[in-house]
C-alpha positions as CSV (number, residue, x, y, z in Angstrom):
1,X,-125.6,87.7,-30.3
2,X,-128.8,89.2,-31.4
3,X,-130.9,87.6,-34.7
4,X,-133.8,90.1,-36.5
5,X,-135.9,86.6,-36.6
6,X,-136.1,82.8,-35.2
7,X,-137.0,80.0,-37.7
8,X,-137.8,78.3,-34.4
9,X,-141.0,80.5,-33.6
10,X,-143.3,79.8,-36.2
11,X,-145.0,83.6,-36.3
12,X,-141.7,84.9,-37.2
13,X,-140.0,84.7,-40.7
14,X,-136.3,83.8,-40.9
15,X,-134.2,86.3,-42.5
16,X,-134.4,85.7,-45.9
17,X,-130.5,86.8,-46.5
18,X,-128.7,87.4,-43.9
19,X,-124.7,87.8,-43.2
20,X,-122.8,86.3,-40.0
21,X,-119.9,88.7,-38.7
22,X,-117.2,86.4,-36.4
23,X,-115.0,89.0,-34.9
24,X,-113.9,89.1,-30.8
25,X,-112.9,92.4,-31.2
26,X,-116.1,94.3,-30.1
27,X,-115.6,97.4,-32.2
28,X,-114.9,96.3,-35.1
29,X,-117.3,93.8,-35.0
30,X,-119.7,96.9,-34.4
31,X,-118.5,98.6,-37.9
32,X,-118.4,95.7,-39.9
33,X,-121.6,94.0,-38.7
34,X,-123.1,97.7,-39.3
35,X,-121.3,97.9,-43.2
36,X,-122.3,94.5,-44.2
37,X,-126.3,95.7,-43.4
38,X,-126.1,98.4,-45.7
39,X,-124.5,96.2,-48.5
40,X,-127.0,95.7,-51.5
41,X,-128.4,91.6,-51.1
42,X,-128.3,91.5,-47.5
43,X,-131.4,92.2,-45.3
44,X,-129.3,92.3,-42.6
45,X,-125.5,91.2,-40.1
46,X,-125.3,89.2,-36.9
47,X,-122.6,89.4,-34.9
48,X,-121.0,86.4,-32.9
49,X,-118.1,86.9,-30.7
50,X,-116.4,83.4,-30.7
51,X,-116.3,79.9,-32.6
52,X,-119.4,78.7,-30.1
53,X,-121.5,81.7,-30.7
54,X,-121.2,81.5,-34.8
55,X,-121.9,78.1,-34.9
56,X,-125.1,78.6,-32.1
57,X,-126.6,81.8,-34.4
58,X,-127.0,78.9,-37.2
59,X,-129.0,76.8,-35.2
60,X,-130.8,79.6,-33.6
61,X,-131.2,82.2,-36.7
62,X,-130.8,79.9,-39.6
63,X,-128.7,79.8,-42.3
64,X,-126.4,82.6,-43.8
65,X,-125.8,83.8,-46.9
66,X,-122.6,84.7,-46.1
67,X,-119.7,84.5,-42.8
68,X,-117.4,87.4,-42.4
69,X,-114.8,85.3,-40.1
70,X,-112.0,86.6,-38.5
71,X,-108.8,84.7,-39.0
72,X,-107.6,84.9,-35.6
73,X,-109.7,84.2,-32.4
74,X,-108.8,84.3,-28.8
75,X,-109.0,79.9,-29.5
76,X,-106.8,80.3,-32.5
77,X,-106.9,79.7,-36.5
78,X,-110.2,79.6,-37.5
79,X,-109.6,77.4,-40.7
80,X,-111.2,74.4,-38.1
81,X,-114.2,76.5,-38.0
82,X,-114.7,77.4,-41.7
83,X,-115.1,73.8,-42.0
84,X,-117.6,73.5,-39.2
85,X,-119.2,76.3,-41.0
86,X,-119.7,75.2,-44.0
87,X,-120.7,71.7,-42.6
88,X,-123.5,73.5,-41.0
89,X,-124.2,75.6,-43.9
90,X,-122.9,74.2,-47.2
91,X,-124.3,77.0,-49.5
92,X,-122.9,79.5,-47.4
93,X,-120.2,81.7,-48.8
94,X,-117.2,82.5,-46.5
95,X,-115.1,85.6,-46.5
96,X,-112.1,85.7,-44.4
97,X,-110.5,89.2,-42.7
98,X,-107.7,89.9,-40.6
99,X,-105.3,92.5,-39.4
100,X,-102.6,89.9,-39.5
101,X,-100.8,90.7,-43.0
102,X,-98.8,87.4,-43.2
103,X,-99.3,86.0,-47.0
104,X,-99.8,82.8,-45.2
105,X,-103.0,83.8,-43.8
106,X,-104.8,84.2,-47.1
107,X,-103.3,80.9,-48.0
108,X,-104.6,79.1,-44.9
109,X,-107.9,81.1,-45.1
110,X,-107.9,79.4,-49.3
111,X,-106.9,75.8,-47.8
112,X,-109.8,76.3,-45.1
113,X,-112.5,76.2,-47.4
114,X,-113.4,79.9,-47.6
115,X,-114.7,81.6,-50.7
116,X,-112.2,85.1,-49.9
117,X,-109.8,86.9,-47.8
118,X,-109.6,90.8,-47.1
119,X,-107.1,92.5,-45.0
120,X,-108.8,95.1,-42.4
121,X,-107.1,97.5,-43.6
122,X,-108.6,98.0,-46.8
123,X,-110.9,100.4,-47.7
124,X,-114.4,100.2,-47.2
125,X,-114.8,100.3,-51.2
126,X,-112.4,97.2,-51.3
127,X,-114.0,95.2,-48.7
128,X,-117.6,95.8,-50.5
129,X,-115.9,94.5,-53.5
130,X,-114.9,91.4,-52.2
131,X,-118.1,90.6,-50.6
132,X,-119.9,91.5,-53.8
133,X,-117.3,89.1,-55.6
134,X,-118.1,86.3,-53.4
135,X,-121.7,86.4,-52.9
136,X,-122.1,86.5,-56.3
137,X,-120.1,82.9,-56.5
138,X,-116.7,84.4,-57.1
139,X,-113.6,84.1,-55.1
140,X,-111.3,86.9,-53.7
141,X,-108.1,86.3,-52.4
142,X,-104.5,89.0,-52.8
143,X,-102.2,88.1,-55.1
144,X,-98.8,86.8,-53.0
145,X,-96.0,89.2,-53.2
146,X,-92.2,88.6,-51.9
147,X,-91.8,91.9,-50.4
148,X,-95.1,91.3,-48.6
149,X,-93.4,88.0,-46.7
150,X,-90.4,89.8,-46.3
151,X,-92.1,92.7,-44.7
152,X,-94.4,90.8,-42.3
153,X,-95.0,92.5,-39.1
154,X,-97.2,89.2,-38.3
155,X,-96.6,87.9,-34.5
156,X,-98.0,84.9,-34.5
157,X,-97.0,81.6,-36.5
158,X,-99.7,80.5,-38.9
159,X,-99.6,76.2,-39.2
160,X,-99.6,74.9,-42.8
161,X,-99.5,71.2,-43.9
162,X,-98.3,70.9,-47.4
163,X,-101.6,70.3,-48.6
164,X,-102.1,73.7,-48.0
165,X,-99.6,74.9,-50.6
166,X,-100.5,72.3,-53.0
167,X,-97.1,70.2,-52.1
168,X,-97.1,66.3,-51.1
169,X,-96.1,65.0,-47.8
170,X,-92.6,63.9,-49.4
171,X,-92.0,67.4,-50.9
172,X,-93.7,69.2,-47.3
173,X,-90.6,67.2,-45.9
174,X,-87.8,67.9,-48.4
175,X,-89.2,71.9,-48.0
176,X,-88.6,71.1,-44.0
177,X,-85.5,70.4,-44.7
178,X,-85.1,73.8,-47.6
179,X,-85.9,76.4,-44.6
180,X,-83.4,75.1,-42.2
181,X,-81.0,75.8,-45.0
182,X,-79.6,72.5,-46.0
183,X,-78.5,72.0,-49.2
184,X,-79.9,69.1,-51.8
185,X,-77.5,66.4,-50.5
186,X,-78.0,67.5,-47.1
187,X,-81.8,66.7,-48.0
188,X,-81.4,63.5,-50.0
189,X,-79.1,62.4,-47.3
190,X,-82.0,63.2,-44.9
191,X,-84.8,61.6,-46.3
192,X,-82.9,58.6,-48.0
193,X,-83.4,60.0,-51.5
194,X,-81.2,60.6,-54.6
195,X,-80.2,64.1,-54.8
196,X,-82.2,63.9,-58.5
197,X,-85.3,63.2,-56.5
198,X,-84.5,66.2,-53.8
199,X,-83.2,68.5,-56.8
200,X,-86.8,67.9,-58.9
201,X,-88.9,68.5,-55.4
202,X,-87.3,71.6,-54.6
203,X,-87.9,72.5,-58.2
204,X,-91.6,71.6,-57.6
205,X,-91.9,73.5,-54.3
206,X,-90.2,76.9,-55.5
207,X,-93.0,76.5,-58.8
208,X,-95.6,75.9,-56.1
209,X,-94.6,78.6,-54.1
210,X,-94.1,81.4,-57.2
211,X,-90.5,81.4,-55.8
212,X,-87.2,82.1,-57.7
213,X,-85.0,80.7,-55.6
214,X,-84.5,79.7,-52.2
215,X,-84.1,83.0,-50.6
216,X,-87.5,83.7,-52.1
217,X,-89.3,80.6,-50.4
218,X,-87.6,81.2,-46.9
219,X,-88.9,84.9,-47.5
220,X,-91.9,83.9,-48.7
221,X,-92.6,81.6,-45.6
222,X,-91.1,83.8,-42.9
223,X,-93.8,83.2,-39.9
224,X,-94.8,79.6,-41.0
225,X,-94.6,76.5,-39.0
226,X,-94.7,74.0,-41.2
227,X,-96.8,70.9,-39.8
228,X,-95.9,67.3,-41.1
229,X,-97.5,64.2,-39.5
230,X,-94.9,61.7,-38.0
């Protein structure tokens, strides 16, 4: 980790506008710590390799502008971290990467608090986009596709609650229940509810979701584990 400036030693000024890159992968930490410094608004990038490192270049260098986080770290999800982030640093604005493409990762990366999400494999034009966007107080996130879900190369389960998709813990359940493939009296059955109830929540979740049908929402949430509290 290496900071231009320390608010902590009084003869040096803090970086008036700086951005915070959180990637473990070393070279591309290199390239986008090195793109963000030539980005118009930023005097310069720091680079912090894990969860502890981003949240000790705060203390040490101050606050940031902006946090170029990588979804994944060798700890997990960062959505936990956003948080801590932005706890740290409320006026901070957050842009998420990855080279996961699982829709559910922008999702999560939206439920976590962050401002944007931007695959790696953009283009460099793209990427300065988004971080234009959100610096400027905008938000950037893809638009969800079908064939994007159905297509995911993504190894790794990414944990949503159904707060995440906008859903309520009784339709989180009765969408449980949807992926396994039961049907509506399966799920009323299930959950001790009327199949009226179950049919008017799975209506709910396929609107939520931007799904057709229920093919689409299985699709849609291929690589998902769904986390309910019991």
């Amino acid at each position: 980790m290496t900071c231009l400036s320390n608010p902590e030693i009084p003869h040096l000024t803090p970086p008036r506008r700086y951005a915070l890159v959180v990637d473990d992968h070393p070279f591309m930490a290199h390239g986008l710590t090195t793109f963000l410094g030539l980005q118009e608004g930023l005097d310069e990038a720091v680079h912090a390799g894990s969860a502890h490192e981003a949240l000790h270049t705060i203390v040490r260098c101050g606050r940031p502008v902006l946090a170029l986080v990588d979804f994944w770290l060798p700890e997990g999800a960062t959505d936990g971290l956003v948080r801590e982030l932005l706890a740290l640093a409320p006026q901070m604005r957050v842009l998420m990467t990855s080279g996961d493409d699982h829709p559910a990762v922008a999702l999560k990366a939206r439920a976590s608090g962050a401002h944007g999400f931007v695959h790696k494999q953009q283009p460099p034009e793209v990427v300065a986009q988004a971080v234009a966007a959100v610096l400027a107080g905008g938000t950037w996130f893809p638009a969800a596709s079908p064939s994007a879900a159905a297509s995911s190369t993504s190894a790794r389960e990414v944990a949503l609650h159904p707060a995440d998709l906008g859903l309520t813990l009784r339709q989180g359940q009765a969408l449980e229940l949807l992926l396994q493939g039961l049907a509506n009296k399966q799920i009323a059955a299930a959950l001790n509810l009327s199949e009226h109830t179950v049919k008017d929540h799975v209506a709910a979740i396929l609107e939520r979701l931007g799904a057709r049908n229920r093919v689409e929402a299985i699709a849609r949430l291929r690589g998902v584990r769904l986390e309910l509290p019991y």
